[in-house]
N, C-alpha and C positions, 0 to 999 in steps of 0.2 A: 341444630340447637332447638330445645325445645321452647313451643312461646310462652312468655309470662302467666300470661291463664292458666295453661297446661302445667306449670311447674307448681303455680299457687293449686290448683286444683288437685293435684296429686299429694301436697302436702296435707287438703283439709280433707282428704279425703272425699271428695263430692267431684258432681261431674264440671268438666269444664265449658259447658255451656250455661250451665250457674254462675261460675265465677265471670265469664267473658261477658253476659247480660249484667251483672253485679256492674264491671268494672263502666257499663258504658255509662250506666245511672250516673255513679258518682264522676265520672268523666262531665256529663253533662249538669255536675251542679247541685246534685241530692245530695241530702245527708245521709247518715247512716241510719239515726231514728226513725226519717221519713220513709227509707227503704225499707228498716226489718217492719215497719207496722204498714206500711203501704203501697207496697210492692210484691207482697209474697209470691203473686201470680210469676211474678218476672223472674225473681231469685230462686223458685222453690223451694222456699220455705225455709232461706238462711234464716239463722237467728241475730241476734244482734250481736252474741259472741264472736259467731264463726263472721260475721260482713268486718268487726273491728280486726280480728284478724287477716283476714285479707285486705283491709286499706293499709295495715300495716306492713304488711308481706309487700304488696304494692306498692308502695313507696320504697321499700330498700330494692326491690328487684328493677325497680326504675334506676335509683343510682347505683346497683348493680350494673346495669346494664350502658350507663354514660358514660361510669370511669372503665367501661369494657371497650368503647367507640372511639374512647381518647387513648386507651391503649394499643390501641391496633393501629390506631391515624400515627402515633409516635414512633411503632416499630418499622411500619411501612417508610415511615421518611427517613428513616436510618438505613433502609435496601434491604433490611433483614426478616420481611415478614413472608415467610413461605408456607405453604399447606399444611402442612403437620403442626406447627404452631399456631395459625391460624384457629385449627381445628381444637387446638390444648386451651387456647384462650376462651375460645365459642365455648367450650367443655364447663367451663369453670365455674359453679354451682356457688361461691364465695367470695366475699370479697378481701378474705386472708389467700385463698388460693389462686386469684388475680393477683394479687399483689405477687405473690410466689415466683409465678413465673413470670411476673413483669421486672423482677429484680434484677437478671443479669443485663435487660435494655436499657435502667433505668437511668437517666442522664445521672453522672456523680463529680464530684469535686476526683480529681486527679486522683489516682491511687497506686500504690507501690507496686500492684500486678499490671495496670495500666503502665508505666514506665517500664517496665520490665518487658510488655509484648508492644512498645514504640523500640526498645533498643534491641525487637527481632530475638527474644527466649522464648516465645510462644512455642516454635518448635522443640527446644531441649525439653521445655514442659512436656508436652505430649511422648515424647521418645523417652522418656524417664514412667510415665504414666504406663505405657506401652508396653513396655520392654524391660523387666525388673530384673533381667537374666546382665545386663549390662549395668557394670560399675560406672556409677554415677560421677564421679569424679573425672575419668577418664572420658565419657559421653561429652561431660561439661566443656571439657580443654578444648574442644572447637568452639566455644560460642565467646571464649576472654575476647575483648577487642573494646580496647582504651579507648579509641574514639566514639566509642558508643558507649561510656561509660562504663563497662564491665572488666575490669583491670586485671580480674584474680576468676579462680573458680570458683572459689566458694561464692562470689558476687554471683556469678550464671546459677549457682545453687541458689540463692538466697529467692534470687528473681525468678526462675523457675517453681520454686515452692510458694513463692508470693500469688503466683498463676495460678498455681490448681487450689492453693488454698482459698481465693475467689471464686475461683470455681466451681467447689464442693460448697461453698456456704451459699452460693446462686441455684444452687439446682433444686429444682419447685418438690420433686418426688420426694426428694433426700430430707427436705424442711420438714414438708407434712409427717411424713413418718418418725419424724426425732421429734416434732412438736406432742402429739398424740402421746410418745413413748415419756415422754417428758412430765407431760400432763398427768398418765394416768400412775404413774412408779415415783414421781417426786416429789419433794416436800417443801414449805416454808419453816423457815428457820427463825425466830423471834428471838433476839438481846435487849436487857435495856441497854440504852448507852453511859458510858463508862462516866460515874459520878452524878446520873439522872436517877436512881433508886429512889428517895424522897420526892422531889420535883413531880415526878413521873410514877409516883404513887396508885393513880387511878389505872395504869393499867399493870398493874403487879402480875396479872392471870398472866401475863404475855413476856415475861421478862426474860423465861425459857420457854419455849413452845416449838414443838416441832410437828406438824401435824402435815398427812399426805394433802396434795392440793385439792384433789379430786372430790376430796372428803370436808374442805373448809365450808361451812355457812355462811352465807351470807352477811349477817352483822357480825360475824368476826370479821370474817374479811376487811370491813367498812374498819372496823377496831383498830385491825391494827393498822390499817391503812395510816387512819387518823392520828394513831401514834406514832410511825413513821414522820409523818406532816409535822409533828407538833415536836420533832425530835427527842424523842425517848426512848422509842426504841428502833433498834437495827434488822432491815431484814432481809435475808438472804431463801435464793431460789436455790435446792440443791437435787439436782437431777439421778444423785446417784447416794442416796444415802448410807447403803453398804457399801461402796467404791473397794475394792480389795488395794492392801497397802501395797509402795512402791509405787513401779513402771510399769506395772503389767498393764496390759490394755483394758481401760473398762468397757462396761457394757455399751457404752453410746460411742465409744471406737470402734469395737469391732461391729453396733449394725453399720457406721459409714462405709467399713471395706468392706463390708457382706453386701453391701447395697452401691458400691461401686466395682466390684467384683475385683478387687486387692485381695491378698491371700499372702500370710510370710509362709515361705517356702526357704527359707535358708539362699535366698538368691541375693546376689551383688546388691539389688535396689532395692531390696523389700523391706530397709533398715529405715531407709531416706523415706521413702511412700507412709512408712510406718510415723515417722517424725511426721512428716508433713498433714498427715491424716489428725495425729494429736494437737499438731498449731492450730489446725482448720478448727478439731472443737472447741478445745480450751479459749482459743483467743478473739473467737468469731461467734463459730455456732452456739456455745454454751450461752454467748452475753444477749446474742439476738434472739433465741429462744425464749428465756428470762425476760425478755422485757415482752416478748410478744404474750406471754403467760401471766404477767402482771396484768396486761392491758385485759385480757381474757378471765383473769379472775375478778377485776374489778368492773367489767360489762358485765358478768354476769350476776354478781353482789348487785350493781348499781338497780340492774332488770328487776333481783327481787325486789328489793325496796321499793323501786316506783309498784311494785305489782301490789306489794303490801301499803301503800302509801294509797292508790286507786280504790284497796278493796277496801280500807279501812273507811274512805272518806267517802266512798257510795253507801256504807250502812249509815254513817253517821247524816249525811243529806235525805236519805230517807228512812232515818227516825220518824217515830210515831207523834204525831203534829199533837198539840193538845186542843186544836180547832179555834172557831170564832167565840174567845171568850174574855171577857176583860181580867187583865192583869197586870200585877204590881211586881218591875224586875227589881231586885236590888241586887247592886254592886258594894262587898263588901270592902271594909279597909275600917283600920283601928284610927290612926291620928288625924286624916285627912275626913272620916266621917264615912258612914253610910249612904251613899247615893242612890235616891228613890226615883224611878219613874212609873206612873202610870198609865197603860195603854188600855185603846177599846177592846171592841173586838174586832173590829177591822186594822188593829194594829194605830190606831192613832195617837200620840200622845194628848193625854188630857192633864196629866200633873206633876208636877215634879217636885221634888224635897231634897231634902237633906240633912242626914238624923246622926247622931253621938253618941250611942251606946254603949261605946267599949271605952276603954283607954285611951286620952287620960283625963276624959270628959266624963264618960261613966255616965250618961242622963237617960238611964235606963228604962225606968218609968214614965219618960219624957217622950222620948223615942215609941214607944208602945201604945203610947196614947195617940201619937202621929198615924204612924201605920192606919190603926183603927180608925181613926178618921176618915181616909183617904179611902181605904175600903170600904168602907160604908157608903160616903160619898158619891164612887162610881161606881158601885154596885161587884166590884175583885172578886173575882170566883178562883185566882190563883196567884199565886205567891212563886215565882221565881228566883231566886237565890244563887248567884254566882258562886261558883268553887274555887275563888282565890283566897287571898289574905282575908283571916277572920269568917268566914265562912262558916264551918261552925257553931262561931260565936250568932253571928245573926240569924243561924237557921235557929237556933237557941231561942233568940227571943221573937221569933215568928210562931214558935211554937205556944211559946209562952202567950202571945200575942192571941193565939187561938183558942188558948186554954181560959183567961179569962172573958175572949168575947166568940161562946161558943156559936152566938145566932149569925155570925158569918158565913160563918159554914163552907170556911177556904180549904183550898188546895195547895198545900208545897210541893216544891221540885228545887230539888240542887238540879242548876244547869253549867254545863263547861260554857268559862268564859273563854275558851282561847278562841283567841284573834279581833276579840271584842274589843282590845284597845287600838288593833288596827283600824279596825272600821270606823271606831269615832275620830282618828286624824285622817279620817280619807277625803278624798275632795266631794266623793259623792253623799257623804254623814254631813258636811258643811252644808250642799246644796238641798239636803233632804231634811236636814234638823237647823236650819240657818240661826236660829236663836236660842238655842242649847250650846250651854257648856259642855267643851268636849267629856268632861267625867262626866257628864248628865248621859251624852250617848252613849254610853258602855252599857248603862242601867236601862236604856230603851233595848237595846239591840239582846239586851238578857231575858228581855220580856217576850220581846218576839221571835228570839228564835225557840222559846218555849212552844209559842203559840203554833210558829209553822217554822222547823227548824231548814228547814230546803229553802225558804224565799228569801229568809235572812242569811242566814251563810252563804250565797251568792253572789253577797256585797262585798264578800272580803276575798282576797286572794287566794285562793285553795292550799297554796303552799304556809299561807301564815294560818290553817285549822289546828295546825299539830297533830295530827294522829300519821305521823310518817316517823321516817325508820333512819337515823341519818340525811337527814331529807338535804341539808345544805354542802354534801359532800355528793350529792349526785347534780349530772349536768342540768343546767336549764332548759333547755331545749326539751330534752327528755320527759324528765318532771311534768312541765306546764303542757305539753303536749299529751300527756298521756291523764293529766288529773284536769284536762278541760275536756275531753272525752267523758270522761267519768262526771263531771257537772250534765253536760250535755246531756246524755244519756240519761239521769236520775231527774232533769225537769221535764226533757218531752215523755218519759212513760208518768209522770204523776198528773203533768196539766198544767195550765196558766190559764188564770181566769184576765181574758185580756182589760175587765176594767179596772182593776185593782193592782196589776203586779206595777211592782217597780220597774225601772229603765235595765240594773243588773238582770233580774229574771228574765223578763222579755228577752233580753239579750242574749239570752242560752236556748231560747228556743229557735229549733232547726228554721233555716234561711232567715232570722232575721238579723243577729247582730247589734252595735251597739250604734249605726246611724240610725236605721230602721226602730230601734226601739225608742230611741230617744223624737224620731216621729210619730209613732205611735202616742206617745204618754201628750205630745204635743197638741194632736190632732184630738185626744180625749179633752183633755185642759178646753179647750176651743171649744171645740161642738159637744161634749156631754157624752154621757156610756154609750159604745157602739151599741146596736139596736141587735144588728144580726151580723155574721159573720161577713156577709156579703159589702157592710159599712167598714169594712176593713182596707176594703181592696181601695177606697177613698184617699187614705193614708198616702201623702206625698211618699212618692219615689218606692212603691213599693209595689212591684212590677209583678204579673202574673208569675211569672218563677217563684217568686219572695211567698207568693199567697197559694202556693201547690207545695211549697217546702213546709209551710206553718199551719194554714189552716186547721188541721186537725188536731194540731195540737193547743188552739187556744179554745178558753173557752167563754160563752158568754152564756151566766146566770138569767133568768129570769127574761131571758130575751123574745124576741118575737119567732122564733121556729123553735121547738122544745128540743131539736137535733143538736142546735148549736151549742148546748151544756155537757154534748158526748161528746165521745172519742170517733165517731162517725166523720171522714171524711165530705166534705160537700162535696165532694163529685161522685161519691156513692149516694148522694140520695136518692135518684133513679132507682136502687136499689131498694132503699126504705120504703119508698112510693108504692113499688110493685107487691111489697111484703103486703102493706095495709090494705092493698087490693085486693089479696089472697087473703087476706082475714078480714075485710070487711070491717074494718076494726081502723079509729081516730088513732093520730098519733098518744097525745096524751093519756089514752086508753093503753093501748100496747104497751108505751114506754113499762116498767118493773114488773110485767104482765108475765113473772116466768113460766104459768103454764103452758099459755098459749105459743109463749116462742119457743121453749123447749121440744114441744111437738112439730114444730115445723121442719123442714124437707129443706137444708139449704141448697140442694143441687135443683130444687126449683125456679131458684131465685138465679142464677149463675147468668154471663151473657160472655162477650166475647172480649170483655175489658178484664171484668170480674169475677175471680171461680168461686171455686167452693171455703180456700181458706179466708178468702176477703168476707165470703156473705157470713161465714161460720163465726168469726172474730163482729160483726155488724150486729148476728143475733144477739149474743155475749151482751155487745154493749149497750143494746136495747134491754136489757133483760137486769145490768144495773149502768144507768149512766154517768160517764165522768166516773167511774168506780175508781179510787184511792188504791194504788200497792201498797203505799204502808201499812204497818200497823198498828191494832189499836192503842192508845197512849194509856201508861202507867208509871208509876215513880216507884223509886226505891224507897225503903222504910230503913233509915239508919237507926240504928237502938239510942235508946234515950240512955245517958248517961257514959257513952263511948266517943269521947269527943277529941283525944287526943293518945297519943302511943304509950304512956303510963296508963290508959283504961283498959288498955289490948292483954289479955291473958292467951298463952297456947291452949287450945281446944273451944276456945271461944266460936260457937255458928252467927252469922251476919250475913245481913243483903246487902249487896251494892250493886254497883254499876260499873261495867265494863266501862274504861275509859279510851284505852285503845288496844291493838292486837299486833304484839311482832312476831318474829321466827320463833322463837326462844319461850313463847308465851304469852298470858294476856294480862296488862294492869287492870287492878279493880279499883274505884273508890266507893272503902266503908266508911268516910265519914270521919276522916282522923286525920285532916288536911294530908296528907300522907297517903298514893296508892300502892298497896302493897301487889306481889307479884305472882300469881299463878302462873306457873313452870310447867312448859309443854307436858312435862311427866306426870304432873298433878291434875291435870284438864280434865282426864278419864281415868276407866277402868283397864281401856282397850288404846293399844299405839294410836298416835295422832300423830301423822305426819306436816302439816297444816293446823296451826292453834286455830285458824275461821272457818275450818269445818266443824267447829265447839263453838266458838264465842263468836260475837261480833259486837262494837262501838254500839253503846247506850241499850246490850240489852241485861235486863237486871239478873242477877245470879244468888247464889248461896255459896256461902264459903267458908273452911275452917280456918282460924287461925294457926299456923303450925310452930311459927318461931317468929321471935320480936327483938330484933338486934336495935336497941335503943342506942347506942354512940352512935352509930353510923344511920341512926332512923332509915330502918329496911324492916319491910315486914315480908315475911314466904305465909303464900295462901293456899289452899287445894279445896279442887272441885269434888275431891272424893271426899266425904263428907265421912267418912269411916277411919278414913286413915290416922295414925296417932300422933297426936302432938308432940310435936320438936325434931320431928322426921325429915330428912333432908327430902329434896325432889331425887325420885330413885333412877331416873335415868342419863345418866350424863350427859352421855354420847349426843342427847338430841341436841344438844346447847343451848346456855342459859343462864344466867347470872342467880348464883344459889338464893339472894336473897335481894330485892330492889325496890326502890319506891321512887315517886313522881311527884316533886314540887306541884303543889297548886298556886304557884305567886304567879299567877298568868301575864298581870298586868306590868310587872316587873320584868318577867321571859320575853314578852311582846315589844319593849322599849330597850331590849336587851339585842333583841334579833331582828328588830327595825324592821328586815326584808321578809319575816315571816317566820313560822317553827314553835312559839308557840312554848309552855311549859310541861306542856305534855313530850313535846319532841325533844329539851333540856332533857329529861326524865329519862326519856329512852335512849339517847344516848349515853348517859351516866352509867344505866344496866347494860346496855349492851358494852360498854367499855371493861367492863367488870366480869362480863360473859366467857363460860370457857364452858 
């Protein structure tokens, strides 16, 4: 058997001396971050894709390989484990294909083939298997004997056929091959159920649907899963959906005799083998199949989702920050009022209000004279605007607000409030806003995730962001493991300036955690900004491991070594050292010095720790430090006087904003509480297989209006800006709900889904239930 290395290695295609150095790192306690940016020498040159791939390959080929140790220990204590099975189990490259052939060992509750070879028909079975030239009836009459229960012959028949048809549904070869057969030629079959039509409205796409399996999407799958669950509709597995009528044998009978080497030959038994091969399907294999193809279409619906749920909420975490600048968040709402915060630019709150501009106070004038106050006051270079309830309304009078006090000279931004009202009942919004009303924190946490959208979204649960796909129909385990990954990853490539981040952010940086951070922010509180990276290592309990896993990724401003602002490891600065020596040249000089480090020779610099990719990536960050991946920040410009789905005309062009991205397509919002829906078919010119090879979460687009179904508030958008109004999306097949929109009542979605989801993810399931 080959070793785990060798098997991941073959999969990623790379050598297996990569993978085997890979696995020892993270064996000994690295992260992935820490590896792909500072390890290259060791991995050669994994990236941070291919290392998350192999800790995940890693992990299943580990309990690949435990539930293979407990197999083998279980066949062994039963006497039955001999070389040739030994060797089928070692073989077994799955953990459906483990199970395969673990089935005929598998301890079971008492079974009718079991009784049958206690009261001694083992052999009529085999001699009937055997032997098809011998009338079965006649074979039988030796085995009648009352005191072992078998009174008649049709009973030694019954019990006989009860044996092989265990038999045939155990055998590992015969599965896999009827499973595959199954998989790639069969269909789901979709009903609603009988007197749910009304009730079961939302999913009418589904009420007849018969589509091959191999060919289901992802968010139907979840669909009609969902509608299954929620009883509406019925759904059946059908393996053979030409079946030819009658008795005649179908297709998945005769592979079982072609693959048990049965043949009707007009002989005495081949009547009885022929019956007994049909009970094995129909009443065994057909149902075991089926359920293992359920589980297999819904792992792999589930996989897309988290995959779409990961990628969606790594764009949205590293959106374009709008930097260190004071701003004023507000969180809209009609009767309960406008709630104003305003922060610095270090994110601190300095003021709070609370304003009645709409319905059924209407203190409009009143309201706009606040605003302007308070920005004038602390000097507001931006205006923040939640997209929930009233949103609109109050970008409305922010504008209005601008227009009469032009020497401001503000900045708006509509920002997604979802999960904003999570994070103001968290315990960590209490310890961080202690004298703020919880509505007051919805309006801080709007400000700042304008300002830096990655430090504030950290505070909340990745799963309550909403930009996922069915997100509370997939496991938890899954989910939170695969979207703390994706945090992970999106703060150690941006940075953490360690005297300023929060207890969450810290927390996401590689080796520390949320003890470690929460001594960190302690150890600051007490003795004041660390000075240099090396005041780090001070920090109770935070052990050299801890400060070789992080280092590099915090940072400290204005500090006393200009290093400790980059991305430069401290144990590369040996490295830096030697550079400056070869240029003769201050560090403060070198540092954005691009001539000069462009020019230079990094296999001068190399030694026996660090090559060429480490010095080559050092130059880089010498030449801009602490350099941002994101990008640069801009907002959308929604059109004046487009404020609701009676302003919407087909052929109307508009800018918005990507809100999120499914299979099916990507929601925009233009600004009409309402996101309407770009249909994979509309994204392009040219087939899109993947709608975020086109789009991705907040970045701004143009789009036509194509059609405006007011009863059902759905509006259909296209990227092709040529195509003509009231045209449907021209490609079916990709799948996608014809026409879809997205609640903005975030704050409502948020106290609705308590555990997280968000009104963007309401949204997306609505469309995607709708999807065909």
């Amino acid at each position: 058997m080959k070793s785990i290395s060798a098997r991941i290695a073959e999969e990623l295609g790379v050598r297996e001396n990569q993978v085997t150095a890979t696995i020892e790192l993270l064996d000994g306690g690295a992260t992935v971050p820490f590896v792909a940016r500072y390890r290259k020498e060791v991995t050669e040159g994994l990236d941070d894709t291919q290392l998350r791939t192999l800790d995940e390959r890693l992990r299943y080929m580990r309990e690949l390989d435990d539930r293979r140790k407990a197999i083998l220990d279980s066949i062994d204590s039963q006497g039955k484990l001999d070389a040739p099975l030994r060797k089928l189990i070692e073989d077994a490259d799955s953990k459906a294909r483990l199970e395969d052939i673990y089935l005929p060992y598998k301890p079971k509750r008492r079974t009718k083939a079991q009784i049958a070879i206690e009261a001694g028909l083992m052999p009529l079975a085999d001699a009937l298997l055997a032997h098809p030239e011998n009338a079965p009836r006649e074979v039988a009459e030796a085995y009648v004997d009352a005191t072992k229960g078998i009174e008649t012959v049709d009973a030694a028949l019954d019990g006989a056929r009860a044996i092989l048809t265990e038999r045939f549904s155990e055998n590992a070869e015969l599965l896999g091959d009827l499973r595959e057969t199954f998989w790639n030629e069969g269909v789901l079959i979709s009903k609603v159920r009988k007197g749910k039509e009304t009730d079961g409205a939302k999913f009418s796409d589904y009420f007849d649907l018969t589509q091959k399996l191999d060919k289901l999407p992802s968010h139907r799958i979840l669909a009609l899963f969902r509608g299954e669950k929620e009883e509406f509709l019925d759904l059946t597995f059908e393996p053979e959906p030409d079946k030819p009528e009658g008795t005649a044998p179908g297709r998945f009978e005769k592979k079982i005799a072609a693959k048990l080497g049965i043949q009707a030959l007009g002989r005495p038994g081949d009547k009885w083998l022929s019956d007994t091969i049909r009970a094995a399907w129909r009443f065994r294999l057909s149902s075991t199949l089926s359920v293992d193809l359920r589980l297999r279409l819904w792992q792999a619906a589930e996989d897309d989702a988290v995959k779409i749920f990961a990628g969606n909420l790594r764009d949205l975490l590293l959106a374009a920050p709008a930097g260190t600048r004071a701003t004023m968040g507000l969180d809209p709402g009609f009767r309960t009022g406008v709630k104003v915060a305003v922060v610095d630019a270090t994110g601190k709150v300095v003021d709070t209000a609370t304003i009645y501009p709409h319905e059924p106070q209407r203190r409009w004038d009143d309201s706009m004279a606040i605003l302007a106050a308070l920005c004038l006051r602390h000097k507001v270079d931006l205006v923040a605007i939640g997209n929930g309830t009233a949103s609109r309304e109050t970008e409305k009078l922010a504008l209005d607000m601008m227009k009469k006090f032009p020497d401001l000279k503000l900045t708006k931004a509509v920002v997604s409030e979802a999960g904003a009202s999570v994070y103001s009942a968290s315990a960590f919004a209490s310890q961080e806003l202690p004298d703020l009303d919880v509505s007051i924190r919805g309006a801080v946490s709007i400000a700042r995730r304008l300002q830096d959208p990655l430090a504030e979204l950290v505070k909340i649960d990745p799963k309550s962001i909403g930009v996922g796909q069915y997100q509370h129909d997939i496991a938890e385990f899954k989910l939170s493991r695969s979207l703390d990954a994706v945090v992970e990853d999106c703060v150690n490539a941006v940075g953490v300036d360690v005297n300023t981040a929060s207890v969450p952010l810290l927390a996401r940086v590689s080796g520390i955690g949320d003890s470690l951070a929460q001594n960190i922010v302690m150890h600051r509180d007490s003795n004041g900004p660390f000075k240099s990276r090396s005041d780090i290592k001070k920090v109770a309990r935070l052990g050299p491991k801890a400060f070789e896993q992080s280092a590099g990724f915090l940072r400290i401003v204005d500090g006393e070594d200009p290093l400790d602002a980059s991305g430069v490891h401290p144990e590369a600065y040996p490295v830096v050292r030697r550079i400056l020596e070869a240029t003769k040249s201050d560090i403060k000089v070198l540092i954005g010095n691009a001539k000069t480090l462009r020019g230079l020779d990094a296999r001068k610099f190399i030694d026996e720790k660090f090559g060429v990719p480490t010095v080559t990536d050092i130059l880089k960050e010498l030449e801009k430090p602490g350099r941002d991946p994101r990008p640069a920040f801009k907002t959308a410009e929604f059109q004046e006087g487009i404020e609701t789905l009676n302003d919407l005309r087909p052929g109307m062009i508009l800018e918005g904003a990507v809100t999120n991205v499914a299979a099916f397509g990507a929601f925009v919002d233009i600004g009409v509480h309402q996101d309407g829906l770009v249909h994979i078919s509309a994204l392009s010119k040219t087939f899109v297989k993947d709608p975020r090879d086109v789009v991705k979460p907040g970045q701004i687009v143009k789009v036509k209006v194509l059609e405006v179904d007011k009863p059902r508030k759905r509006i259909a958008l296209t990227m092709r800006l040529d195509d003509d109004a009231h045209a449907a999306p021209r490609d079916r097949q990709q799948a996608g709900p014809r026409v879809s929109v997205a609640s903005h009542n975030n704050r409502q979605a948020a106290k609705e889904s308590s555990g997280g989801g968000g009104a963007l993810a309401d949204a997306l399931r609505r469309a995607s239930e709708r999807a065909r």
